[in-house]
C-alpha angles and dihedrals in degrees: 000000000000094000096051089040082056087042095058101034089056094046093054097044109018088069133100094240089062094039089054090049103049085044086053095050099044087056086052087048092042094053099036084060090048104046099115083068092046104046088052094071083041102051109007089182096062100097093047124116123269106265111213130170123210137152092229101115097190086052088045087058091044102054087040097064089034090057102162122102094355125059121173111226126174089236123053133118087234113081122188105212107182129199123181098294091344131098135185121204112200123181138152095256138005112295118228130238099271091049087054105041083053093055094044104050088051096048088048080055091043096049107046083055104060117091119256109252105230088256095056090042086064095050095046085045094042092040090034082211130106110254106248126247110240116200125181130195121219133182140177102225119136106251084213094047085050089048092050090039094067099041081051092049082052086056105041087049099054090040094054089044093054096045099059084040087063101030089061076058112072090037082062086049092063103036081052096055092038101052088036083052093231088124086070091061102039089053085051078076111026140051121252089236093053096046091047086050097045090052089047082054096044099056091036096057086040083061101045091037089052091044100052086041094055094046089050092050097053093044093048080053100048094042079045087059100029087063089033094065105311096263099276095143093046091054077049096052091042087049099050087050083052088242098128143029125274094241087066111098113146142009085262082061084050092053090040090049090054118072101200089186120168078257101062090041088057094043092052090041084063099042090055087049097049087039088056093052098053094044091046086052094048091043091050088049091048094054100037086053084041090057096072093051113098096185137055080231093057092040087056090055090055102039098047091064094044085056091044092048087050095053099045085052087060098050098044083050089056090049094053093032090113116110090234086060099043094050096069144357136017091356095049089048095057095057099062094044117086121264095006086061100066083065111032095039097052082052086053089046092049089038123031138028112263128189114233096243088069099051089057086049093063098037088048090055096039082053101051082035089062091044095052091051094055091048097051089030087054086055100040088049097048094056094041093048087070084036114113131173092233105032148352104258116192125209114214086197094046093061097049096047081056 
């Protein structure tokens, strides 16, 4: 028992496949507990001060000889309007925690130092209690872009999810013909180039078929309720779970919820395009490593990192998914570079507002980017196809197919 217990740890951990992984994953933790140096040659402004503008001239001084998280600039997207005890935040987009913990600690500041009004003095006196500070958060963002924004995150999530699903697919494929042997007689008649080809086209069409199945499915569903009973005691029943709003009362409230504008339809014809890009790449990179791997064990080696990796993709693209952090920085630069952009860039179209020559630019690198993966995965798949663990075996066939 010993011996087999050595014999399997060694063959799980003692392999390229893990080695690459734990390398892969020291680098991540190395540089996730170093990101406030990265994200310094990023985004050099990011430990500047919060720039606010307001016609308040006492808060204005304020701010000015506290002059630490908060700066007031004539120019800023956040405006500071006051009004007795009452305070109004607007901004472009929804600050973040750390934005509004900064403001409102100031304004509490702000606000315990300024002298009571005599009025004020006979309430405190007559109550016996301190007036309260009321701050209120505005922002400009369109409710219906907000609306559309989270029926397009459920999208973009199943979408990403089934990809990969599919995408793991056609890299087992391979691993399956290639330790059955059946690889060996399918090359006899077919060329290496038309085989890898074939398997790029097949994963991509799965995709497309089980996308557009999936969407017809929910929508036969949801036409079979809508002319049931419209729904009305499943909105109940999803009330009642805490799952949706109160305002919510029927399948018709979903539809009127919902602005399915020529915008959003553009937006979500992108995001599928740019969703498709990435997911080709990732599928072409998957077959061509998977090509090397001569065992469904060693294919699992390979294929539970990549799975990790993606998730962990996901999860960093939610955490950064606010307009401030799209806009610039670390969030912005994600959505131009491969893989990372058929996440990050679908979050920029729902949520901010892009100029056009951006969106070609991603799409323009996404694209050379795929290009460039065929063309290195063809190679690479041409050699790991002939690789074995034990031995280089050579197919006469094989070579004159090429």
């Amino acid at each position: 028992m010993k011996e087999l217990i050595v014999f399997s740890i060694k063959r799980r951990f003692f392999n390229k496949a893990t080695l690459f992984f734990n390398v892969l994953f020291l680098a991540i933790a190395i540089l996730l507990f170093n990101i406030d140096k990265v994200m310094v040659l990023i985004q050099p402004d990011i430990n500047a001060a919060i720039a606010v503008k307001t016609e308040n001239r006492n808060l204005q001084n304020y701010i000015s000889k506290e002059n630490k998280k908060v700066v007031v600039a004539a120019q800023s997207n956040i405006e500071i309007k006051t009004s007795g005890n009452s305070y109004e935040v607007h901004s472009q987009y929804a600050l973040n925690a750390y934005q509004t913990n900064a403001l409102v600690e100031i304004l509490n500041g702000f606000f315990n130092s300024q002298p009571l009004s005599e009025e004020d003095q006979e309430y405190f006196n007559y109550y016996e209690t301190f007036l309260t500070l009321n701050i209120d958060f505005i922002n400009k963002t369109d409710e219906e872009k907000t609306k559309n924004s989270i029926f397009a995150f459920m999208v973009v999530t199943t979408i990403y999810f089934m990809m990969i699903s599919f995408s793991a697919m056609a890299a087992n494929e391979v691993v399956y013909e290639k330790s059955t042997k059946l690889l060996e007689t399918i090359l006899t008649t077919l060329p290496v180039s038309a085989h890898f080809y074939g398997k790029m086209l097949i994963g991509w069409l799965n995709i497309i078929i089980q996308s557009l199945l999936s969407g017809s499915l929910v929508l036969l569903v949801f036409s079979w309720r809508y002319h049931a009973d419209k729904g009305i005691k499943l909105c109940e029943c999803l009330q009642k779970l805490d799952l949706i709003d109160n305002s919510i009362n029927s399948l018709k409230d979903v539809c009127k919820w919902l602005s399915l504008d020529s915008r959003f339809i553009g937006d979500m014809f992108l995001i599928m395009i740019i969703l498709m890009l990435g997911i080709v790449s990732v599928q072409v990179i998957m077959v061509s490593v998977s090509s090397f791997v001569s065992s469904v064990e060693e294919a699992g080696n390979i294929q539970s990192p990549m799975y990790i990796l993606f998730m962990g993709l996901y999860y960093f693209s939610l955490s950064m998914n606010q307009p401030a952090q799209l806009e610039k920085g670390l969030g912005k630069l994600c959505s131009f570079l491969p893989v990372t952009s058929m996440l990050f860039m679908p979050y920029r179209l729902m949520l901010t507002k892009m100029r056009f020559i951006e969106i070609i630019a991603a799409l323009g690198i996404n694209g050379i980017f795929l290009v460039a993966c065929v063309v290195i995965g063809r190679f690479l798949y041409g050699k790991g196809i002939l690789y074995q663990k034990s031995a280089k075996i050579t197919f006469k066939k094989i070579v004159s197919n090429e």
